[in-house]
N, C-alpha and C positions, 0 to 999 in steps of 0.2 A: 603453380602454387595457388590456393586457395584458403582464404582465411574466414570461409564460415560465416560470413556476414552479407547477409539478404539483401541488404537496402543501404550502401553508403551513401550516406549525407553529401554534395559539392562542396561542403566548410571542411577545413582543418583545424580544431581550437587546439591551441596551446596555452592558456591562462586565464583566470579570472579572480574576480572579486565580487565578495557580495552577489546580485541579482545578475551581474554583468560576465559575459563570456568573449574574448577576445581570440580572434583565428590568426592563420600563419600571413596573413596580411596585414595585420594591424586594425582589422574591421571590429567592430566592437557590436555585440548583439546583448539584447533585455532577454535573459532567460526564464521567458514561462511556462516550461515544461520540465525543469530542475532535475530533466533525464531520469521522468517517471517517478519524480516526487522524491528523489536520492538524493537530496540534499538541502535540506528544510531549512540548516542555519546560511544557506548560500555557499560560495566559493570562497575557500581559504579564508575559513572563521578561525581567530585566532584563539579560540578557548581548544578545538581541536585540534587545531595546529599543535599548540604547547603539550597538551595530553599527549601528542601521539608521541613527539618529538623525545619529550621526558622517560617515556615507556622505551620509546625504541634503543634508547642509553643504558637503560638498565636490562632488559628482559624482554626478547626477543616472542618466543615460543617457551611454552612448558606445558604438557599432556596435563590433560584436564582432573584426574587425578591427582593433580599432588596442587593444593594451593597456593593461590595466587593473589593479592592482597589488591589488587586490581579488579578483576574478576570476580571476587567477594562484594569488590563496593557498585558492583554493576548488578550483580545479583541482588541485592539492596534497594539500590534505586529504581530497579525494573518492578521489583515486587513491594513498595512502597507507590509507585506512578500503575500499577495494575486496577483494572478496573472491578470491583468489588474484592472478592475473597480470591485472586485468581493470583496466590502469592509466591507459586512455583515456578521456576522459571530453568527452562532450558533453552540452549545457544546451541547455534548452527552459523552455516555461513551464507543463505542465501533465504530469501521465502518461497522456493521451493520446499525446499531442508524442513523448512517449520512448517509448510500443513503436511508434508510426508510424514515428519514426527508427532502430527496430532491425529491423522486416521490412524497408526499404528497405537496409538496411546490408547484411542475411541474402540479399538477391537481388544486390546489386552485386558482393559479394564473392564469392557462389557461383557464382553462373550461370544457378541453377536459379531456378524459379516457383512450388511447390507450400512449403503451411503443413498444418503440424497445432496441433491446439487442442485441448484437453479438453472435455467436456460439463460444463456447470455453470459454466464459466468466465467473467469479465470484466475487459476489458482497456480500453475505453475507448469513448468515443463518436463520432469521428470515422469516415471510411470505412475506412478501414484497417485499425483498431484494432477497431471494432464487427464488420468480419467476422470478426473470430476469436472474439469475445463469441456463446455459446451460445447465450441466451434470443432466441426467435425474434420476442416483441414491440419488441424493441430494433430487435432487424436490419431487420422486416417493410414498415416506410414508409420505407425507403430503399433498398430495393435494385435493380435487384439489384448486389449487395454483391462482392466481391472472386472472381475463380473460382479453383478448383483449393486450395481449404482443407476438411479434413478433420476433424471431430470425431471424438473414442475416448473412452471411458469415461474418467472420470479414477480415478488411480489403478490400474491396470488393464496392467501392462509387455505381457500376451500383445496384447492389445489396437493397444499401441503399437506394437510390432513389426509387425504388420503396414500399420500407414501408414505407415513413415516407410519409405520407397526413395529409389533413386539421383537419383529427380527433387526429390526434397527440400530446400526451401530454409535453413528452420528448423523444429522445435518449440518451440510460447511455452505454459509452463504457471507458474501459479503455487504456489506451493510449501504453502500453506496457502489452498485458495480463499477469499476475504473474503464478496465478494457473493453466490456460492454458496450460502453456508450454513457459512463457518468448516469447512472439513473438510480435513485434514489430509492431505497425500502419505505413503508411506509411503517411507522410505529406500531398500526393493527399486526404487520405479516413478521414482523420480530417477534411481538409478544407473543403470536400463535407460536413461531418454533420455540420459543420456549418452553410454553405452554407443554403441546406435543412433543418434545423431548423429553422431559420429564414425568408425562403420564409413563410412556414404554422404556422407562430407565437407558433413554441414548444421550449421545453428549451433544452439544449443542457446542461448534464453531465459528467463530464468524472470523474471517478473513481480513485484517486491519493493515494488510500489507501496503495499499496507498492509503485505508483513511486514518488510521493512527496517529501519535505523533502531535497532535493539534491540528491538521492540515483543515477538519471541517468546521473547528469552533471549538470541539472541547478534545482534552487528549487523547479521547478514543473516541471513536464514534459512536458508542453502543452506549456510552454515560449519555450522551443528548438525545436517546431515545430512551436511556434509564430501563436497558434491559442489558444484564449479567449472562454472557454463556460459560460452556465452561471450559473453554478454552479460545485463546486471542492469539492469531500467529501474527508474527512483525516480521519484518525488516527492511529493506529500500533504505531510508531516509536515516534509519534506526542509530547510524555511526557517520551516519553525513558522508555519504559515500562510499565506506570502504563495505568489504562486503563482511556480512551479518545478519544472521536470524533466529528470531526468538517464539515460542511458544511458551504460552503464560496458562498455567492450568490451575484448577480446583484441588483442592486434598484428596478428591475420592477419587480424580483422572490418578496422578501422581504416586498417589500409594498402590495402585497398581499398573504401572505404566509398562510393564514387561522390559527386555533388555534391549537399550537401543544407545546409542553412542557416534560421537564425530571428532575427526579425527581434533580439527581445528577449531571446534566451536569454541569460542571463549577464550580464542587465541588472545594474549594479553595488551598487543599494540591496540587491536582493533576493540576490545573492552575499553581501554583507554578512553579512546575515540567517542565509543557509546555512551558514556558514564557521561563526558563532558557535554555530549550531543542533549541528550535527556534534561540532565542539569539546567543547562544554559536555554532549552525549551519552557521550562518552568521557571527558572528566574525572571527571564524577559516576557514573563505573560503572552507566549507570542500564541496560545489557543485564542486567549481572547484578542487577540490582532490579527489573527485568521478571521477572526469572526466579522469583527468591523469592515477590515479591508475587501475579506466577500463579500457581503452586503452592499458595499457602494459598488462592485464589480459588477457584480448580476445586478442592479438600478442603472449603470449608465450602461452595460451594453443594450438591455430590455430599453432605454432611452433613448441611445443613439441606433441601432441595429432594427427595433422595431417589425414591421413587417418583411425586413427584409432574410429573417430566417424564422426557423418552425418554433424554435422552443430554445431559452436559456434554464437551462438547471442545474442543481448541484447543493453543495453546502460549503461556507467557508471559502478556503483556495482552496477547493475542488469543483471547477466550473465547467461543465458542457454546453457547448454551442450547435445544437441540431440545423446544419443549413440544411436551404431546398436545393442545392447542386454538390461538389465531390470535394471532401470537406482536405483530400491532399492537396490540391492546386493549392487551396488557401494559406495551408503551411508552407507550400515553396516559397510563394510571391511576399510570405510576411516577412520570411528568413532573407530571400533574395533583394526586395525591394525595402523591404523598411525595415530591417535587424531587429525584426523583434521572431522567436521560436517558441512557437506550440509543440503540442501531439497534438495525435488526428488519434480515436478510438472509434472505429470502423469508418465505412465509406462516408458517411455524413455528416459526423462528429468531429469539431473541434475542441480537443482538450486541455485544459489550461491548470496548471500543479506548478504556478512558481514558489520560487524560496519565502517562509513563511514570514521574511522580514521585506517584502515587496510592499511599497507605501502608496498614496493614493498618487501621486505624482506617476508612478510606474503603469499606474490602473492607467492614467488617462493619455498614457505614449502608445498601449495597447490597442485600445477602444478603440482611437484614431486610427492607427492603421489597419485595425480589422473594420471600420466604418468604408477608409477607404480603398479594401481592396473586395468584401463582402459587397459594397453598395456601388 
């Protein structure tokens, strides 16, 4: 028997609360890697809790055709918390689902055929999604993969300017790469793809699947560089867990988005879910406690870590730690030895996406043991 799963973890978690994960031992771990940013409000928030529970009583499932007075108010919320005019919204169930549904939006509505993508990028696993994903052992046992999509340095506007022509569908970049290595866009290389998409009439995506949500400071991340694409795919975090994705688009993707459809998007437990997830993001100001609480992160790691790694980066809780040796070891020993759990994004990178209600108390249980398992 084989269950498809590349890399088990030696933990068994059966429960949590808040920031905190508990295994089938009773050992208690500081989750800061919130399982790739899937759960912003932490474990077993009880605004979620109650949404889901109350939906799951009345109304299981209903096909996304016939309304749903849950679903309406998620549709609402999504396109009220969207960032500028982007007040369309379509539901899916993963963030694959949503940048699959925004290159097919970016061709109906265009005309054209051709993608550009970043080097270092990732968007998702399916065909669609995966050709625009960088790393060539992803792509390599399934291709071949999508044609007429081009990689450019990320970061890099001269770069960009020279793929993006008149046969141009869209460019999908993400605004802080996650799986990359956490590295940051810089404000010039947004406003050029803007810029550039809009000279050769293509759509302009940017990929908000971990930084959305609040996770960097503000609730998208394209508002803290104060540039507008025209299309934002979600989800991870989006329902606190359960699975869901959204693509947020423009009036002129939308009105001509050709025919596209899923079976479960908008299924009405997991609307539930999101409505209260969104909600309870905004009520507890937790972008702007993203913001604080990164801020002192990246000061006392750059504090205490110092010469002993290459670079701390990031925005908000979205924090990369570039060591000078193999940045896995450091996740076992942190999990094994001091209960506290990263991700690692590529060999070198430690990654850090706790729950967006992690407090400075939490920051400096972190610090410590990555001080002393790093130094």
């Amino acid at each position: 028997m084989s269950d498809f799963v590349n890399a088990r973890k030696p933990i068994q978690l059966e429960h949590g609360e808040g920031a905190t994960l508990v295994d089938d031992a009773g050992t208690a771990y500081l989750d800061f890697g919130a399982s790739y940013a899937c759960v912003p409000l932490g474990h077993a928030h009880g605004a979620v809790e109650t949404a889901v529970t109350e939906q799951l009583s009345a109304l299981t499932y209903a096909q996304g055709s016939y309304p749903v007075a849950v679903r309406d108010e998620l549709y609402g919320t999504l396109a009220d918390a969207a960032p500028g005019d982007l007040e369309n919204v379509w539901l899916c169930n993963s963030g694959t689902e949503a940048v699959e549904a925004a290159l097919k939006f970016a061709r109906a509505a265009t005309g054209k055929t051709r993608f550009v993508s970043a080097m270092q990028g990732f968007h998702g696993r399916t065909m669609g999604s995966l050709s625009m994903t960088w790393k060539r052992q992803y792509r390599q046992p399934y291709e071949p993969m999508l044609e007429d999509v081009e990689f450019v340095p990320y970061d890099d506007p001269a770069a960009l300017g020279e793929a993006v022509d008149d046969d141009t569908a869209a460019v999908l970049l993400e605004p802080i790469q996650g799986e990359g290595g956490v590295n940051p866009a810089s404000v010039e290389f947004l406003e050029a793809a803007r810029e550039l998409t809009e000279e050769v009439g293509a759509a302009l995506i940017f990929d908000e699947i971990q930084t959305g949500l609040g996770r960097t400071g503000s609730f998208w991340a394209c508002e803290g560089a104060d540039v507008i694409p025209d299309m934002v795919t979600s989800a991870k975090g989006l329902a606190n867990g359960l699975p869901i994705g959204a693509t947020l688009c423009r009036d002129w993707i939308a009105e001509d988005h050709g025919l596209h459809a899923s079976t479960f998007g908008g299924n009405p437990v997991v609307s539930a879910a999101a409505d209260a997830t969104v909600r309870t993001i905004q009520s507890e100001a937790l972008p702007a406690h993203a913001a604080d609480v990164g801020a002192y992160l990246q000061d006392e790691l750059e504090r205490e870590l110092g010469d002993e790694v290459r670079e701390v980066r990031g925005a908000g809780l979205m924090v990369g730690i570039e060591l000078k040796g193999n940045a896995g070891s450091v996740a076992r020993d942190l999990a094994l030895e001091h209960g506290v759990l990263v991700l690692t994004a590529g060999r070198t990178v430690v990654r850090l996406l706790p729950p967006l209600v992690v407090d400075e108390d939490d920051v400096d249980r972190v610090v410590a043991a990555l001080s002393e398992v790093i130094g």
